[in-house]
Backbone as CSV, one residue per row, in Angstrom:
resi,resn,N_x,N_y,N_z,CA_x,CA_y,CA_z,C_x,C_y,C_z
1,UNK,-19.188,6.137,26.223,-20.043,4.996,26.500,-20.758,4.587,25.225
2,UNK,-20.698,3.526,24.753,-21.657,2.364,23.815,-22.438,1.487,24.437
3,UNK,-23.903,2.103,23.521,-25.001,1.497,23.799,-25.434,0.388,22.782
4,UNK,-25.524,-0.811,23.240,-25.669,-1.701,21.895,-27.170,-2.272,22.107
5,UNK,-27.737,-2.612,20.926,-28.908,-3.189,21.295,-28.774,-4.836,21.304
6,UNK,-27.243,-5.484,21.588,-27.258,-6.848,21.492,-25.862,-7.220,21.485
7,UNK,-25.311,-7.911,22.623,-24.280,-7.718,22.858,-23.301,-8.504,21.469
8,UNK,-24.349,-8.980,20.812,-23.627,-9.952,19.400,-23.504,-8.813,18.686
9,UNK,-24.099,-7.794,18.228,-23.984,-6.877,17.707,-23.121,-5.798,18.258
10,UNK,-21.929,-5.544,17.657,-20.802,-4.128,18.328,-21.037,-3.237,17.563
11,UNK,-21.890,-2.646,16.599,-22.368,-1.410,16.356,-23.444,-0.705,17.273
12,UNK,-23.132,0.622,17.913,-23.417,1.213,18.794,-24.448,1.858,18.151
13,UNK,-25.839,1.989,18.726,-27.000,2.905,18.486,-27.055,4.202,19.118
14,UNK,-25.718,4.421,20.227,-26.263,5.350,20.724,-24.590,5.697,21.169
15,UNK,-24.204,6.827,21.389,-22.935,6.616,22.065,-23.082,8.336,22.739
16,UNK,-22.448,8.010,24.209,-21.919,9.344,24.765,-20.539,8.975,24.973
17,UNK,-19.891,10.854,24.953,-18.465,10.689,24.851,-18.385,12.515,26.005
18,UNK,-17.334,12.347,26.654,-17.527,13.498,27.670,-18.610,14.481,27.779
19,UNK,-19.371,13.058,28.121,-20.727,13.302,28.613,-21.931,14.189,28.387
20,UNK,-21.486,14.100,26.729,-22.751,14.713,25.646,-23.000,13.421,24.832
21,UNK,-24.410,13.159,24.423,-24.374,12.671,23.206,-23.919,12.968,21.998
22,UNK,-23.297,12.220,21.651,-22.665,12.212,20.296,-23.401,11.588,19.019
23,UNK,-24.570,10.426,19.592,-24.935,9.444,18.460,-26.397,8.838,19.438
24,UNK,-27.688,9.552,18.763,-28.285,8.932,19.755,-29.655,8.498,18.734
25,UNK,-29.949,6.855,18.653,-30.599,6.021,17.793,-29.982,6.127,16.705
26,UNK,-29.082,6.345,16.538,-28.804,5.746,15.070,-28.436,7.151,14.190
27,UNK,-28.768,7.928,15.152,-28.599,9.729,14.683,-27.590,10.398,15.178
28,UNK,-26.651,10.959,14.314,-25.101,11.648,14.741,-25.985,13.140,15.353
29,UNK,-25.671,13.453,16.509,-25.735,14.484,17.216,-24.834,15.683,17.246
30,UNK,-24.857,16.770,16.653,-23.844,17.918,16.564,-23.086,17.318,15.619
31,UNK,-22.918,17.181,14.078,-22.266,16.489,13.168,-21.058,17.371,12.744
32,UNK,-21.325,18.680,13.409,-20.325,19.833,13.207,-19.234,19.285,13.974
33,UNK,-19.475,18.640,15.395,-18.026,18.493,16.278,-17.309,16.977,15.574
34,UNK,-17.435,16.872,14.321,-16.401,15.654,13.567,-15.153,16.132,13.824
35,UNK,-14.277,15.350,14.132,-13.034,15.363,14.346,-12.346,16.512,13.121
36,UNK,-11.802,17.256,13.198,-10.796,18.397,13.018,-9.656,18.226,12.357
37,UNK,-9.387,17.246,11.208,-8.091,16.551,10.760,-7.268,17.640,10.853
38,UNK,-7.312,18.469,9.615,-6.086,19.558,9.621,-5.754,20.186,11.090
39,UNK,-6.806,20.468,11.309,-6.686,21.658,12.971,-5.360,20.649,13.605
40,UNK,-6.043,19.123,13.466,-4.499,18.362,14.540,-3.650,18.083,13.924
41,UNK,-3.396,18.642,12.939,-2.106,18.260,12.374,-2.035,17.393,10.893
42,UNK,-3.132,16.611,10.496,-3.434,15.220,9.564,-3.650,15.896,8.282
43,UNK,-3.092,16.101,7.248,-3.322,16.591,6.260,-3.147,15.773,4.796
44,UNK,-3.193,16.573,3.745,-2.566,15.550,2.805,-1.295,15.345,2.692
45,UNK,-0.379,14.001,1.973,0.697,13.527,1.809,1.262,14.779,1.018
46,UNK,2.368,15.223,1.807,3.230,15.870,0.528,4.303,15.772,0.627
47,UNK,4.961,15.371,-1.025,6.222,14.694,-0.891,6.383,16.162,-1.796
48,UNK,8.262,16.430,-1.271,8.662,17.392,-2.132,9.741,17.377,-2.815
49,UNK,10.006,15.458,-3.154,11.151,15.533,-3.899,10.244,14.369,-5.190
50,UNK,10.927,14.226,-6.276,10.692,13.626,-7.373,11.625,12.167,-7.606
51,UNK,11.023,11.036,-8.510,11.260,10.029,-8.533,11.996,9.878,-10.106
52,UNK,12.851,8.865,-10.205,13.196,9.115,-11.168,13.850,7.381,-11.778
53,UNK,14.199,7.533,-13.233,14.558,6.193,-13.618,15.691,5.451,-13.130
54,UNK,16.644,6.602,-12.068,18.111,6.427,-11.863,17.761,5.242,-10.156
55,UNK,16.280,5.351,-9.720,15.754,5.008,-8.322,15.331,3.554,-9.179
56,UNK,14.918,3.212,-10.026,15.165,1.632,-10.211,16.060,0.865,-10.881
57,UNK,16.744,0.629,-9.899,18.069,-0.291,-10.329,17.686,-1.440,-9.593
58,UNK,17.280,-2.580,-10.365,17.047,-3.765,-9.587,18.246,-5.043,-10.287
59,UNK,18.896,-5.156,-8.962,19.968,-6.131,-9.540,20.513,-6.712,-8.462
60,UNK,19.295,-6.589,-7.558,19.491,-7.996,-6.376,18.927,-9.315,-7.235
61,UNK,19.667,-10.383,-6.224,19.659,-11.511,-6.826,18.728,-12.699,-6.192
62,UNK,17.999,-11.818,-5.039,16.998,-12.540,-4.435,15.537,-11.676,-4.308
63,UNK,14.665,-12.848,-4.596,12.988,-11.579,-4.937,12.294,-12.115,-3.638
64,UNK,10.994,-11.880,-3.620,10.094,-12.417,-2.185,8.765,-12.634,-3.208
65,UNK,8.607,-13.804,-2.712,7.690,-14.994,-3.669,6.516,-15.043,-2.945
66,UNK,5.309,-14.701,-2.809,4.393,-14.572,-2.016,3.738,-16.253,-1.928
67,UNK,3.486,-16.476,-0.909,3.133,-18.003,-0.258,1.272,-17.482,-0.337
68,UNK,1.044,-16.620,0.200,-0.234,-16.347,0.521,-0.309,-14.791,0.685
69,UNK,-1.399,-14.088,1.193,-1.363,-12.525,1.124,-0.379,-11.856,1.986
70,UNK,0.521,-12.518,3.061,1.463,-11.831,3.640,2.358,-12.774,3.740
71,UNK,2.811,-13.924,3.894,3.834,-15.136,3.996,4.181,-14.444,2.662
72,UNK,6.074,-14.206,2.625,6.586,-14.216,1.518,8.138,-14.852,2.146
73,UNK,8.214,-15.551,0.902,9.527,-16.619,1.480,10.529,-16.030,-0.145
74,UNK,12.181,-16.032,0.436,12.928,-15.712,-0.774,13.408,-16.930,-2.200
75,UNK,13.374,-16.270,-3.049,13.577,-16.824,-4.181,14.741,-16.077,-5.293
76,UNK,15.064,-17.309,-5.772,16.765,-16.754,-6.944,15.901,-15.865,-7.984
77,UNK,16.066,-14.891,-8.458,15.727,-14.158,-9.458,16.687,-14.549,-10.959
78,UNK,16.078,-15.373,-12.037,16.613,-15.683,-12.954,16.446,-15.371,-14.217
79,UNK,15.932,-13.801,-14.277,15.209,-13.340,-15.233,16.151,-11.679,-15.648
80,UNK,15.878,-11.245,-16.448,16.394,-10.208,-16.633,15.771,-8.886,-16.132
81,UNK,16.172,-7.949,-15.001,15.417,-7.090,-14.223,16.017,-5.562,-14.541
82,UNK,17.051,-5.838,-15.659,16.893,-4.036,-16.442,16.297,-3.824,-17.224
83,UNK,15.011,-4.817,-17.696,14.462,-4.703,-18.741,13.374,-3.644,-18.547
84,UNK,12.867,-2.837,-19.294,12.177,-1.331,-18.945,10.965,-2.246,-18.980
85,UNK,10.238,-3.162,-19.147,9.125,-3.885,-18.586,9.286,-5.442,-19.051
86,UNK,8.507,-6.021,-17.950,8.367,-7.518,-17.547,7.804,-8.297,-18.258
87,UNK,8.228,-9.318,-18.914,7.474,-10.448,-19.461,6.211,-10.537,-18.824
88,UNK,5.538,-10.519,-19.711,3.575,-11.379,-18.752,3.509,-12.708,-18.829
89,UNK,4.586,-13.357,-19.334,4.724,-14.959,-19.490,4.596,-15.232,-17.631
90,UNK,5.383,-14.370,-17.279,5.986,-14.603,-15.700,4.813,-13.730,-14.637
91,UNK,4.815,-13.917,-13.447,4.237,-13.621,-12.588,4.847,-13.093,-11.574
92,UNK,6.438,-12.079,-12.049,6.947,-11.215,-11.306,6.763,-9.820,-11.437
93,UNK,7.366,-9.226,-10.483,7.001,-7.979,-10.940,7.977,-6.720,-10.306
94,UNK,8.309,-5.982,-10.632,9.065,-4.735,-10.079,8.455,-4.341,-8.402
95,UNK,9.356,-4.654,-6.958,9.020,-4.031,-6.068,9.795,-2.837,-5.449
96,UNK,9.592,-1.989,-4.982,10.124,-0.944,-4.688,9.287,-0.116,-3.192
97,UNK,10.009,-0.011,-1.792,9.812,0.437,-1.241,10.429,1.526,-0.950
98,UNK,10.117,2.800,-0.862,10.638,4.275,-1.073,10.458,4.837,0.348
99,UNK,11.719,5.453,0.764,10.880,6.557,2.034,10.484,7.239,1.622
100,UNK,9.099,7.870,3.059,8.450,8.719,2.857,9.316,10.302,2.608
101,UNK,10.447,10.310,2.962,10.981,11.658,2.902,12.191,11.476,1.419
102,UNK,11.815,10.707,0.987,12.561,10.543,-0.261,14.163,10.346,0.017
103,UNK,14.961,9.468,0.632,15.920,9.288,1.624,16.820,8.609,1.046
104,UNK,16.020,7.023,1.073,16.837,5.916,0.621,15.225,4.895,-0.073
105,UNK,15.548,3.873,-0.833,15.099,3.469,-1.510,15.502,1.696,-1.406
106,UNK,14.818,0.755,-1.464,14.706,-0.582,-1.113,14.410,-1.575,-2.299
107,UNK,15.017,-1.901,-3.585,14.510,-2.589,-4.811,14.282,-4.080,-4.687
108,UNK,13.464,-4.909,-5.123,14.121,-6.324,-5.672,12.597,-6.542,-6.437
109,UNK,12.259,-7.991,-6.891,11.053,-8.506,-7.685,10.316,-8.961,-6.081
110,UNK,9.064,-8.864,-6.649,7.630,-9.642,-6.303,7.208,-10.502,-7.016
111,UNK,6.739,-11.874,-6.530,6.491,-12.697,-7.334,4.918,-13.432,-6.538
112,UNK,4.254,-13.569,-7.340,3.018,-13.845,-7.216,1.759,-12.795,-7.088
113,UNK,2.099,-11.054,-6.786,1.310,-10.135,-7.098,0.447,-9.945,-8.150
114,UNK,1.020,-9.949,-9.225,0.279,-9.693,-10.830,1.174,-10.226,-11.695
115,UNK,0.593,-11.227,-13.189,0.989,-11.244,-14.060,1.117,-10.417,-15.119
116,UNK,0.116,-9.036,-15.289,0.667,-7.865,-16.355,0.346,-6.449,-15.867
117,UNK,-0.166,-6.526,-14.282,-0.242,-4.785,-14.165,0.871,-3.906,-14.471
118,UNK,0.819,-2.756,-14.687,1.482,-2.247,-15.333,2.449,-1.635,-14.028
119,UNK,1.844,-1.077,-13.172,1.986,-0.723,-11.918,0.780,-0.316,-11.055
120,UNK,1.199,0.013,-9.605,0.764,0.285,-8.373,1.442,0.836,-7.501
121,UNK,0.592,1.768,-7.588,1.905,2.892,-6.026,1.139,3.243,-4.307
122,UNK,1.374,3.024,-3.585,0.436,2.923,-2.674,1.412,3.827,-1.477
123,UNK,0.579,4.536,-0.813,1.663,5.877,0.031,0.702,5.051,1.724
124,UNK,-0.094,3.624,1.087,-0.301,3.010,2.527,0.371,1.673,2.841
125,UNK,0.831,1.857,3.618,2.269,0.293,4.272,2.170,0.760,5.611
126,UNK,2.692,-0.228,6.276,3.095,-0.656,7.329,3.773,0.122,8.058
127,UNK,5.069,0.835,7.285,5.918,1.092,7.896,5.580,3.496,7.208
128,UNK,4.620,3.327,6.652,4.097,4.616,5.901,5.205,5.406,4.933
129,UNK,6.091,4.126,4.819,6.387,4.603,3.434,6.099,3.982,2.003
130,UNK,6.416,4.287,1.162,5.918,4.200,-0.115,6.211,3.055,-1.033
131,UNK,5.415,2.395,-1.633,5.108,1.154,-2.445,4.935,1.241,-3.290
132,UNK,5.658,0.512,-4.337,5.659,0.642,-5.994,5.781,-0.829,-6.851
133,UNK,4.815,-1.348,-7.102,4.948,-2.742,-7.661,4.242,-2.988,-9.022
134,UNK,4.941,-3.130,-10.070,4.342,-3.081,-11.437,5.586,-3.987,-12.530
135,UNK,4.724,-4.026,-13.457,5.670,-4.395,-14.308,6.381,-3.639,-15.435
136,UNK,5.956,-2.248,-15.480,6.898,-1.794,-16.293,7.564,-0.169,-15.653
137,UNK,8.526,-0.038,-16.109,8.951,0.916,-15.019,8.324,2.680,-15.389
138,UNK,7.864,2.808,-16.852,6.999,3.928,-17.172,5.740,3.933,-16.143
139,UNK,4.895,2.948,-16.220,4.247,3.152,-15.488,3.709,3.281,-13.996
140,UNK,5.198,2.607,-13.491,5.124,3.053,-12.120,5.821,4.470,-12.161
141,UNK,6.375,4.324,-12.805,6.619,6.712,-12.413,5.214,7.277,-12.275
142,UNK,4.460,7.274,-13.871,3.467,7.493,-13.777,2.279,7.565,-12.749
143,UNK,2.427,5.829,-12.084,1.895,5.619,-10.630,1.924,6.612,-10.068
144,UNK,3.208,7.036,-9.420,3.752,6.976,-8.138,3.556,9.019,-8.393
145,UNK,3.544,9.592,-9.935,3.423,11.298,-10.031,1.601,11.083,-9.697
146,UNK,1.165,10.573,-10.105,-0.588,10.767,-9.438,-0.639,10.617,-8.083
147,UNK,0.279,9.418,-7.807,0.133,9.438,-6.301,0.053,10.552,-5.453
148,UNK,1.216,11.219,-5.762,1.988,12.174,-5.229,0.536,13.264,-5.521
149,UNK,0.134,13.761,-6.615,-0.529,14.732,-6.877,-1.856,14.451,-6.557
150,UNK,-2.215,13.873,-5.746,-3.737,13.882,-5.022,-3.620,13.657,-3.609
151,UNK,-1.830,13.519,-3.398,-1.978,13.542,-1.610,-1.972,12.939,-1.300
152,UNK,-1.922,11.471,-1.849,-1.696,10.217,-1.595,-2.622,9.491,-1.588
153,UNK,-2.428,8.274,-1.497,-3.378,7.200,-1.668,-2.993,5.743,-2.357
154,UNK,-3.463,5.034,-3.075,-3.521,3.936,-3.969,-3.878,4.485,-5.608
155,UNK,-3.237,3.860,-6.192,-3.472,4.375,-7.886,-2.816,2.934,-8.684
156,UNK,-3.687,2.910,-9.831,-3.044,1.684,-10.603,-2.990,2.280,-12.172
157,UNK,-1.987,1.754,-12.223,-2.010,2.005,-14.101,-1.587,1.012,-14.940
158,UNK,-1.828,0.916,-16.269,-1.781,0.309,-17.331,-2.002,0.780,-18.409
159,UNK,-0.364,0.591,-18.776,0.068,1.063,-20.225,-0.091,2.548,-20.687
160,UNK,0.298,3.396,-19.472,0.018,4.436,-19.640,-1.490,4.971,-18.981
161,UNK,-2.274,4.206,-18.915,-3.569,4.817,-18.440,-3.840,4.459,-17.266
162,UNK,-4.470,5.327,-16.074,-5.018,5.293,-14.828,-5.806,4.583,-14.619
163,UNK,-5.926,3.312,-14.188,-7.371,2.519,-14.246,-8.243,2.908,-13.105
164,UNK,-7.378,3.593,-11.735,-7.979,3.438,-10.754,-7.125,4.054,-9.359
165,UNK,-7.934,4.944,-8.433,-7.339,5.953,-7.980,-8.523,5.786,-6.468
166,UNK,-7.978,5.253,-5.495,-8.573,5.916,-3.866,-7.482,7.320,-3.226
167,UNK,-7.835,7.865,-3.263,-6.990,9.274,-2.619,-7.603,8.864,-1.137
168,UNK,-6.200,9.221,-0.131,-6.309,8.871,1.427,-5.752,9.924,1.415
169,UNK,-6.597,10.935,1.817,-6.038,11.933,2.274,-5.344,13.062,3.640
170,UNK,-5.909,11.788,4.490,-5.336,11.843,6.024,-4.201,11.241,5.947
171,UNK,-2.815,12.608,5.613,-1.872,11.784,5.915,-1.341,10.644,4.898
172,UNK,-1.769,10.364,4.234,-1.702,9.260,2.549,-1.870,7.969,3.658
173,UNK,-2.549,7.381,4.661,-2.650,6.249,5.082,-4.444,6.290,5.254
174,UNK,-5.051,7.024,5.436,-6.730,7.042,5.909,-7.613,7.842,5.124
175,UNK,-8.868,7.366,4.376,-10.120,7.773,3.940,-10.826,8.200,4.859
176,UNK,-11.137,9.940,3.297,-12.106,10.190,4.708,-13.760,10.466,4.073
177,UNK,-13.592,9.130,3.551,-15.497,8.369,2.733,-15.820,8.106,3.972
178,UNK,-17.081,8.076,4.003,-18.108,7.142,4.731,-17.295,5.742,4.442
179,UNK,-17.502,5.004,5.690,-17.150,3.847,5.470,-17.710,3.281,4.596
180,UNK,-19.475,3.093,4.438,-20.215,2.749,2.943,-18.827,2.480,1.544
181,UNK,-18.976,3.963,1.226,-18.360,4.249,0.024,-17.146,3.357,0.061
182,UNK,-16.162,3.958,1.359,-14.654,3.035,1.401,-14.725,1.800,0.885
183,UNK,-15.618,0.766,1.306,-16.015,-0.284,1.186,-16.209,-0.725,-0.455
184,UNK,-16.899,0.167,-0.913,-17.224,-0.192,-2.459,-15.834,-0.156,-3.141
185,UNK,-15.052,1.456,-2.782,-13.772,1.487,-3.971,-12.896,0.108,-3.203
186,UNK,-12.527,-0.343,-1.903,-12.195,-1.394,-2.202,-12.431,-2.614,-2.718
187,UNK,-13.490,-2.770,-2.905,-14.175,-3.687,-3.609,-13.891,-3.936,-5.136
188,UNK,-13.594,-2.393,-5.686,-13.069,-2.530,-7.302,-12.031,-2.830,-7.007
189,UNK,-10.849,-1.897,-6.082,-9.285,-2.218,-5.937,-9.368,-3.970,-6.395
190,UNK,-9.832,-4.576,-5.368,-9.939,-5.948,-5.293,-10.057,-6.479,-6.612
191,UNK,-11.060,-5.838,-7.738,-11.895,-6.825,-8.489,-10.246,-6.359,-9.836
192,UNK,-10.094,-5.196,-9.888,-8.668,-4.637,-10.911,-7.794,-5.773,-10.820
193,UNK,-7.198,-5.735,-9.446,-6.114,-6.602,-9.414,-6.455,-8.030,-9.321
194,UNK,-7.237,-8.341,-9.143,-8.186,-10.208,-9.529,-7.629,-10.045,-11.281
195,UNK,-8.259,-9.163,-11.734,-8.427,-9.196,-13.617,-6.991,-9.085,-13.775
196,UNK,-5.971,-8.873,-13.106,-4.398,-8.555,-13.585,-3.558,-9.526,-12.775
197,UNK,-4.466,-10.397,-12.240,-3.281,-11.977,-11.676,-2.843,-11.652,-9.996
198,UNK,-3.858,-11.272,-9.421,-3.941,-11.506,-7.998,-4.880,-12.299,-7.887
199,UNK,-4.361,-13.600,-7.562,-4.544,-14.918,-7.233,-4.566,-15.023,-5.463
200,UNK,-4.620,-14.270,-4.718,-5.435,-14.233,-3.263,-6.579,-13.338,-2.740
201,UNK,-6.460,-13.308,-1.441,-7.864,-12.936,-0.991,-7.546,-11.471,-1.120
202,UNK,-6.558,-10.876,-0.203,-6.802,-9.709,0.526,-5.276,-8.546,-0.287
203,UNK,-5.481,-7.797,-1.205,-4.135,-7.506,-1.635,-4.316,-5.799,-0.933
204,UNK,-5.334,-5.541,0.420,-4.594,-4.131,1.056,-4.252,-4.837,2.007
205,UNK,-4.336,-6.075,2.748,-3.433,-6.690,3.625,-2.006,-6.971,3.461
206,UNK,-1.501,-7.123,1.818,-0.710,-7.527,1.084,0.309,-6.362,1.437
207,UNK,-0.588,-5.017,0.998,0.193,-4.182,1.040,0.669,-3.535,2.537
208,UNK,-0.345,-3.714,3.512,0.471,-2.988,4.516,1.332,-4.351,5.065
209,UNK,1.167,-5.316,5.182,2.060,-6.563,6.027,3.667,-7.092,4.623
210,UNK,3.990,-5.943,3.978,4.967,-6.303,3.064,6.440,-6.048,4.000
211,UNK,6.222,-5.433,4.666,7.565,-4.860,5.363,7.364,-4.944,7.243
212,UNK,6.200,-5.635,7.267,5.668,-6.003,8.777,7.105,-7.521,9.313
213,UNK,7.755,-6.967,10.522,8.669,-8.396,10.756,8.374,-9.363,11.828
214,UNK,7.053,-9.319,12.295,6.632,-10.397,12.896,6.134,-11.694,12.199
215,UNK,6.251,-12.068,10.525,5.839,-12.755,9.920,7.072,-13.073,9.097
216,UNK,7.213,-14.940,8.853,8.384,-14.860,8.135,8.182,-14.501,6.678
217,UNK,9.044,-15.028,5.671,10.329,-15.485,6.279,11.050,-14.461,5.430
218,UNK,10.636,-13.431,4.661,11.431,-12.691,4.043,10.704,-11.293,3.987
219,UNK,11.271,-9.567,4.458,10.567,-8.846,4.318,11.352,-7.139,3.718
220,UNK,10.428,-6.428,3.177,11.246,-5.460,2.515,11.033,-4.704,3.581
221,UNK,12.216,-3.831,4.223,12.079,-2.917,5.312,12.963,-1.821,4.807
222,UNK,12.720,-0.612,5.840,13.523,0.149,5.805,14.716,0.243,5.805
223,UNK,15.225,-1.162,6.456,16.782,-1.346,6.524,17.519,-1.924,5.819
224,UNK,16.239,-2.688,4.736,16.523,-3.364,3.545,15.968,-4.437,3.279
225,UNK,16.467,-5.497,2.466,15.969,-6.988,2.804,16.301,-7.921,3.924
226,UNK,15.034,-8.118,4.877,15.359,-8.825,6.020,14.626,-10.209,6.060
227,UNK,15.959,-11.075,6.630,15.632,-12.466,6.697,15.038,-12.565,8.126
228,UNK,13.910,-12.598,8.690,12.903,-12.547,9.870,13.785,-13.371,10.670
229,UNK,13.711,-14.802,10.161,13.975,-15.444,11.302,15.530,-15.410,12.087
230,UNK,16.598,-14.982,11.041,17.626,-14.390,11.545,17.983,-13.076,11.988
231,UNK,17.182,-12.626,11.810,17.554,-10.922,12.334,18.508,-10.409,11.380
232,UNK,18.621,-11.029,10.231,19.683,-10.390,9.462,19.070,-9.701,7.949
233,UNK,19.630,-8.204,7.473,19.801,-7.805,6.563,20.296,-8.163,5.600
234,UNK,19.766,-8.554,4.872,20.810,-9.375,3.386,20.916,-8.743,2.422
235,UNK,20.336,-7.569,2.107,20.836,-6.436,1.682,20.446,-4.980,2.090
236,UNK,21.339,-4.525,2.113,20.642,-3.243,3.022,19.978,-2.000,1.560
237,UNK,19.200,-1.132,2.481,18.694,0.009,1.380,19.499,0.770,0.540
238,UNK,19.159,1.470,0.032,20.035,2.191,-0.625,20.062,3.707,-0.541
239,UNK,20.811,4.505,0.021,20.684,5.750,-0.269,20.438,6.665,-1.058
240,UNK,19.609,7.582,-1.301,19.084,7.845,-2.642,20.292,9.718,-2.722
């Protein structure tokens, strides 16, 4: 039960839950009975295989051009994509969706993410596997070995250096900050990728609705590149 002091207001002052207080004025009651992550199972991300230069081969011939923070519609890729990093003239960028069990692997460009991050590896999506979008391919390894070695989370780099690191350690999809805090490191996430050519609002919406297929018109999935409104694969993943 939630007790509100105003039904405009949905933050609860008071809450019982099988019929103890749990939260009463504004005061956590028994702060010891917090939920139990490990005990149920929720731990940190651990991946136990390794990534490597042979996992980016990008030489599809169609990228996903972002319209807005989740609308991505397809586009001809007319640029050279074995190049070990990306022009900053351009506003594409290396995408890569990875399974979580290191399986098969999903390549092509992003276009409208960043004009020079170096990379971004994110172990939070949609589908809870793994995200890699940068422009040079050193530094998304780099990304994607920090990732890995804090259990997951979000990490950005440039040119070799870490600019910026949220560890989610429930599982590599959930923080376990005070919401307060959560709030602030997204707030830098936000302000990093503003300074490196994210030109929209919301880029952790970006990231979990990249492979979401209720939105058109083009999406990176597990099964590969899918054209939404046809139900069709236009290229499938790749086995790793």
């Amino acid at each position: 039960l939630n007790f509100l002091k105003d039904p405009k207001d949905p933050t609860p002052h008071s809450v019982i839950a099988k019929g103890e207080w749990v939260k009463r004025d504004g005061e956590d009651i028994k702060p010891e009975n917090s939920i139990q992550w490990k005990k149920n199972g929720i731990d940190h991300l651990n991946l136990d295989w390794e990534m490597n230069e042979h996992d980016m081969q990008f030489s599809m011939p169609i990228g996903m051009e972002m319209i807005n923070d989740v609308i991505m519609k397809p586009y001809a890729i007319d640029l050279d994509a074995s190049a070990s990093q990306l022009p900053d003239d351009t506003d594409e960028a290396f995408l890569m969706l990875m399974d979580r069990e290191g399986k098969w692997t999903v390549n092509t460009l992003l276009k409208g993410f960043t004009d020079s991050l170096g990379a971004l590896a994110s172990s939070y999506s949609n589908t809870g596997d793994l995200i890699l979008i940068g422009k040079s391919r050193s530094d998304i390894e780099k990304a994607f070995a920090r990732m890995k070695e804090i259990g997951g989370g979000i990490v950005l780099v440039d040119q070799g250096k870490i600019l910026f690191e949220l560890p989610l350690p429930l599982g590599g999809i959930m923080s376990d900050l005070p919401l307060e805090d959560l709030m602030q490191e997204e707030s830098k996430l936000k302000e990093y990728l503003k300074e490196y050519g994210f030109s929209f609002s919301d880029p952790v919406y970006t990231l979990l609705f990249l492979s979401s297929m209720h939105l058109p018109y083009i999406r990176i999935t597990p099964l590969g590149i899918m054209d939404v409104k046809k139900k069709e694969v236009l290229y499938p993943s790749i086995m790793r």
